[in-house]
N, C-alpha and C positions, 0 to 999 in steps of 0.2 A: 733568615732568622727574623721572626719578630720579636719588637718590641712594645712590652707593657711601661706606661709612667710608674714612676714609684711618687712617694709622699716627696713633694721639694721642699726645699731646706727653708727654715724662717724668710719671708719676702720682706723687705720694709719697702711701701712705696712713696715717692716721691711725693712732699708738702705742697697745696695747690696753695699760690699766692694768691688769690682771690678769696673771699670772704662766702660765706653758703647765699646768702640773702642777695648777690651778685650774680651769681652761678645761676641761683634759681629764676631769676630776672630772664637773663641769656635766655636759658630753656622757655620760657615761656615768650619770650616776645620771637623768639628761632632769630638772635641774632649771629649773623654771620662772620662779625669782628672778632669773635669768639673761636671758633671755627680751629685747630690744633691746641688749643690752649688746656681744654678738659673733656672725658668723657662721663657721661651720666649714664648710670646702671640702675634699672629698674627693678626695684625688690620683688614685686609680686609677678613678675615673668621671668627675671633670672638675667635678661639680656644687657644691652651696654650700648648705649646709641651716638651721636655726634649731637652736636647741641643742636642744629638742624634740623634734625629726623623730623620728616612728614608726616610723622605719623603722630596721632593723637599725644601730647605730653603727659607723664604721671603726676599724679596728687606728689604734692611736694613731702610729703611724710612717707614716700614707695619710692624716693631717690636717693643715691648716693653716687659722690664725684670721685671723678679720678682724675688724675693729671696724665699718664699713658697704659694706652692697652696691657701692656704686661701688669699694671699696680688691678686692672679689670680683673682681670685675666686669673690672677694669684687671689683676687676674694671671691672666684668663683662664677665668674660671668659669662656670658656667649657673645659676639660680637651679631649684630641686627642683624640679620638678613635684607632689612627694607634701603637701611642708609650708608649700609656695610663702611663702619668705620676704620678695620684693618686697611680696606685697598685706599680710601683717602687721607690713610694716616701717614704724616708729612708732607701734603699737599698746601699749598699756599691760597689764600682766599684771592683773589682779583688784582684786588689792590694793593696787596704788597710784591705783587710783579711788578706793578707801576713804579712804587719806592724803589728794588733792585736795579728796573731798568735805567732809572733819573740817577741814582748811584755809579752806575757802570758807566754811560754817557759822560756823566763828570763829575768827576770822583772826587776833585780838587774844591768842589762847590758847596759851601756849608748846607746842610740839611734844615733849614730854619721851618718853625710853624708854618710860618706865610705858605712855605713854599710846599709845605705837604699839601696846607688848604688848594694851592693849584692844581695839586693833582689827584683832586676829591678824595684826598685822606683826613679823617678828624685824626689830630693831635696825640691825643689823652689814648684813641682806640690803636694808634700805631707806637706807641711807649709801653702798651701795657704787651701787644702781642710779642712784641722784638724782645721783651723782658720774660715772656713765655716758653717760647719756642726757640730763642738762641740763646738764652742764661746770661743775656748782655743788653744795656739799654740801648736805643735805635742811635743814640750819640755816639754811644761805642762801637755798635756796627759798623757806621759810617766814618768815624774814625780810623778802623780797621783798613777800611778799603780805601782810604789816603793813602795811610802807611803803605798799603801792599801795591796802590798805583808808585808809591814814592821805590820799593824797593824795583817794582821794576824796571824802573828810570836806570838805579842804579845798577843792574846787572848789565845797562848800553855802556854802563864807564860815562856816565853824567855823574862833575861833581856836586856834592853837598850842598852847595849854599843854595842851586837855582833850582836845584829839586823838592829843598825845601818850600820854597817860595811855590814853587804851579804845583803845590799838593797840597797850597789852600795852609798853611802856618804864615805865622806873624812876624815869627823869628827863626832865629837857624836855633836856637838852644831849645825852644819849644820843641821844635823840629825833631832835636835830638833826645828829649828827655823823653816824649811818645814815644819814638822809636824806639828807645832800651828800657823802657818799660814793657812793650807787647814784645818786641820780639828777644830780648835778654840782651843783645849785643848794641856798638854802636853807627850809625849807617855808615860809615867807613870802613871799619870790619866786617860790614855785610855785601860791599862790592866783591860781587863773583860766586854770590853764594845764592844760589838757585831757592827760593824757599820750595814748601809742600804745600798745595794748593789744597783745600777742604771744604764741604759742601755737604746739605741734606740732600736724600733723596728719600722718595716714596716707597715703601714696599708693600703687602700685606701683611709683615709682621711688624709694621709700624715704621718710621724716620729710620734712616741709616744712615751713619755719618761717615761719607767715604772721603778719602785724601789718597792725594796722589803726588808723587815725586816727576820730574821728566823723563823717570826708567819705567815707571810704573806703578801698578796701584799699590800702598801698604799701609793704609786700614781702610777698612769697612764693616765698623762696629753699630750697635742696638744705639742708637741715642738718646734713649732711658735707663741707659745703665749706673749708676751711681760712679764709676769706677771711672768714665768717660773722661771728666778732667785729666786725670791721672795719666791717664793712657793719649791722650792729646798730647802733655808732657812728655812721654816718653817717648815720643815720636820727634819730638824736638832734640833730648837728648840721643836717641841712638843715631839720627839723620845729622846730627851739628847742624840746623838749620831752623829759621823759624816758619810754621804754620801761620796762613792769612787762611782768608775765607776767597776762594774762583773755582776755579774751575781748568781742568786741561783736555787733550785729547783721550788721556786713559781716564778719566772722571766719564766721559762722553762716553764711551765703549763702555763702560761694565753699566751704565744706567741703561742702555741699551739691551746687555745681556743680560741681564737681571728681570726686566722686561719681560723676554723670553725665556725664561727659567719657570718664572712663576706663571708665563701662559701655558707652558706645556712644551716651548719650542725649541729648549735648547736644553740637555745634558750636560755639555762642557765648558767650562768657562776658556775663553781664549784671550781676555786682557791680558798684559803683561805683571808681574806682580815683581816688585821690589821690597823684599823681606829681610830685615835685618834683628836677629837675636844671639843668644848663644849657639853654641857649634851642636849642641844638642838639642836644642831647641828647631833649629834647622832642616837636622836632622829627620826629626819626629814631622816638622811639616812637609816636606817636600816626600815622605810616607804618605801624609795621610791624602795627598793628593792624585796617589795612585791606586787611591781604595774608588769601584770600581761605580759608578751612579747607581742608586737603590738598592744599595748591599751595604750591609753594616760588618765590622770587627770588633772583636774584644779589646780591651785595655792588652791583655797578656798577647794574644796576638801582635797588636801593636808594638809594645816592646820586644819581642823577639824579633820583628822586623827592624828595625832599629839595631840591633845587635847587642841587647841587653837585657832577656829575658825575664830576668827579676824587679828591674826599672819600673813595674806597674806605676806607681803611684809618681814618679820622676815624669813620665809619661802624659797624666794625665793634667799634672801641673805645667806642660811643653802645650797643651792642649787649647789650656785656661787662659794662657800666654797669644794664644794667637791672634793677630789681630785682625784677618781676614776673614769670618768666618761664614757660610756660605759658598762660599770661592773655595777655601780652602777648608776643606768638609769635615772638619773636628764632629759634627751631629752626626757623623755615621762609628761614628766610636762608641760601645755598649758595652754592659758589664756582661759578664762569659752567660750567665740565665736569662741573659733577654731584656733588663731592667735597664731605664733609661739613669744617669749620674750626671753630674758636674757640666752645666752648659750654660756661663755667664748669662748668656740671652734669658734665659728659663726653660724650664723642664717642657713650658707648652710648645715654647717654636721649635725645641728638638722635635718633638714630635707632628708639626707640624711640617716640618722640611721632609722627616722620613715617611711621613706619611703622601703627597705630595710626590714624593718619588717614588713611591710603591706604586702607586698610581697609574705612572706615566712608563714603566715595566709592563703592566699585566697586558 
């Protein structure tokens, strides 16, 4: 069956915090500090570049910014061929691997100016990126990954008081008041409670924001999606646990296969997936995960498999619900005439992924 796009539904894209006269700055000097923060679309070619792009910059009246590929994408743009922003989209510039890795090394250690300058990071260009790309300033990233060094103190059954202390707090109430503000509970109610570990990752359909439990993956959502908070929250609620920012072994496995998905090398996803919704929500996923690589189904198909024929549209809201998506292949669901509907990411990467798959068929 193929699939034509139909018209998508109104797009609102994401507010760029940066100013135009900033932007165009960036563009023109090709800085790199820059670098996930926005892309620039060029009026008189159509295209969408990284601020980078080697390639000759446009007259400042032939540009327009975007904050992510999909807000490109939705005003009608093509992604470069020369600086191909899709495959570096979510990719880190240099030196904020340095800042993760002085993070992880010790966690407990406040992130102060000085200490960026030692690690050839300017200041002002590591606040504004972290305030970009993670919706949090670099104090509160780094805060985060106390707390989540502190919680996993406490899942050894270390108590409170000294956990506070080697996680870099001044006091134990401090201790505690970060704590039940990031994670909703307080760190005595959190001994024994395994949080859900969460991270970017790179794709060609831009940043994905996957998270994983100790059973396995349960999201790997667009990280431009408006909805994203929301759905971080509800992963909090339906898991009783709270979300930090690491990393596990099933993070490590699906960035791998994912890898392989989009070179051409892999059809099946074999991570583990830990999914929790309603019984019918359930249902409809662990369906659509038997619909077969580069073949699509109707909605009404769908629900007859489900055991509810008339469910179309119950269906397609189990669909919108999903939080893996990719993995668990809600983009090979289509209307009965071939028309592409309802795919949170947007109308482009559904057709993207089924395109992509037809592909790697013929």
């Amino acid at each position: 069956m193929i699939a034509t796009v139909t018209q998508p539904r109104a797009y609102r894209p994401r507010v760029l915090l940066q100013g135009p006269e900033e932007l165009h700055r960036a563009v023109d000097s090709r800085d790199p500090s820059y670098e996930g923060l926005f892309l620039v679309g060029v009026k008189t070619t159509g295209i969408f570049c990284r601020p980078t792009c080697p390639s000759k910059p446009a007259k400042r009246e032939n540009r327009e910014f975007f904050a992510t590929p999909a807000d490109a994408g939705a005003a009608g743009y093509r992604p470069c061929l020369r600086c191909k922003p899709l495959e570096r989209a979510g990719e880190h510039p240099e030196w904020v691997h340095r800042v993760l890795a002085a993070l992880d090394a010790e966690p407990a250690r406040r992130l102060t100016d000085a200490r960026l300058v030692t690690l050839g990071v300017v200041p002002a260009t590591a606040r504004r990126y972290f305030h970009g790309r993670f919706g949090m300033t670099l104090h509160a990233y780094a805060r985060a990954r106390q707390l989540g060094f502190a919680l996993d103190r406490l899942q050894d059954g270390s108590a409170v008081s000294p956990v506070a202390y080697d996680s870099g707090f001044d006091s134990e109430s401090g201790f505690r008041d970060a704590f039940k503000k990031l994670f909703g509970t307080t760190p005595g109610e959190a001994r024994g409670t395994a949080p859900i570990v969460a991270t970017i990752l790179p794709s060609p359909l831009g940043p994905l924001l996957a998270a994983a439990t100790e059973h396995g993956l349960c999201m790997l959502e667009y990280a431009d999606r408006e909805k994203l908070p929301r759905q971080a929250a509800d992963l909090s609620r339906f898991y009783g646990r709270p979300v930090i920012p690491g990393r596990n072994p099933h993070i490590e496995a699906i960035e791998r296969e994912l890898t392989e998905y989009f070179a051409g090398e892999r059809r099946e996803f074999s991570v583990p997936l830990d999914l929790k919704g309603t019984e019918f929500q359930e249902r409809v996923w662990k369906e659509l995960l038997s619909i077969p690589f580069g073949e699509t189904i109707s909605y009404e198909e769908l629900a007859a498999r489900v055991g509810n024929p008339k469910a179309q549209r119950a269906v397609g809201l189990a669909n919108g619900r999903n939080r893996v998506p990719i993995v668990v292949p809600c983009h090979r669901v289509i209307q009965k005439n071939g028309m592409l509907r309802g795919y949170g990411g947007g109308l482009w990467r559904k057709q993207f992924l089924l395109d992509l798959e037809t592909a790697q068929r013929r």
